[in-house]
N, C-alpha and C positions, 0 to 999 in steps of 0.2 A: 504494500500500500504506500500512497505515496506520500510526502506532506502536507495539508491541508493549506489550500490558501484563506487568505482574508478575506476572501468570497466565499467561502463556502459556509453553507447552512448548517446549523447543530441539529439534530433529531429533533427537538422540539418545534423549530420554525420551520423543521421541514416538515411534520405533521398538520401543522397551518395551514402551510402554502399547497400540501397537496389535494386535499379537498374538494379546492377550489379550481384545481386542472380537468378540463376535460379532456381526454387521449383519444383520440379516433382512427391510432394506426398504432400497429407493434414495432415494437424494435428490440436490435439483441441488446441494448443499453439501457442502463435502469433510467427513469424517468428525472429520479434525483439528479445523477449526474449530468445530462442534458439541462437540468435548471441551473447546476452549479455555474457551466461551460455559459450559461447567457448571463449570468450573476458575474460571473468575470471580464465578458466580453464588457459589458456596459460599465463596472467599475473601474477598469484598466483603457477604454477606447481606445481597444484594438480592434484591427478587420479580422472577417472572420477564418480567413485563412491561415492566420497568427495563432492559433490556439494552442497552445501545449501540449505535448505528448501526454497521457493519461485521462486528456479529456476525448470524449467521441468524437469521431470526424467533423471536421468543419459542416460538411454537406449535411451532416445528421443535424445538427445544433444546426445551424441555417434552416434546414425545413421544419425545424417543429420554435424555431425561435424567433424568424422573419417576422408573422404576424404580432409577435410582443413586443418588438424591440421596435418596430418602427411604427 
C-alpha cells in the first residue's frame, strides 16, 4: 500500500460521500479510489494525465470524474 496523500479521505468521510454517488457502470477499481484520484486532481490542479502511479488510469478517473469536476 502506498502512502496516503492529503487528499485522501479517512473511512468516515468516505462513508459520507459514498451514499450520495450514484455508479451506473462497473469497474475493476474501487469506487473510493476513483474519488481519491479527483480529490487530488482538483486539490493539486493537475491535468488529468499527470496522475500518479497507484491511482487508476487517467481515462478511468476522467470518465467517471469529467461530469464533477467540471
Amino acid at each position: 500500500m502506498q502512502q496516503p496523500y492529503s487528499s485522501d479521505l479517512t473511512a468516515s468521510q468516505w462513508q459520507g460521500i459514498e451514499k450520495l454517488i450514484c455508479v451506473k457502470r462497473k469497474s475493476i477499481w474501487p469506487l473510493q479510489r476513483i474519488g481519491e484520484a479527483i480529490f487530488y486532481l482538483t486539490k493539486n490542479g493537475i491535468i488529468w494525465r499527470d496522475l500518479p502511479e497507484g491511482f487508476p488510469p487517467w481515462q478511468t478517473v476522467y470518465g467517471s470524474g469529467r461530469p464533477v469536476v467540471l
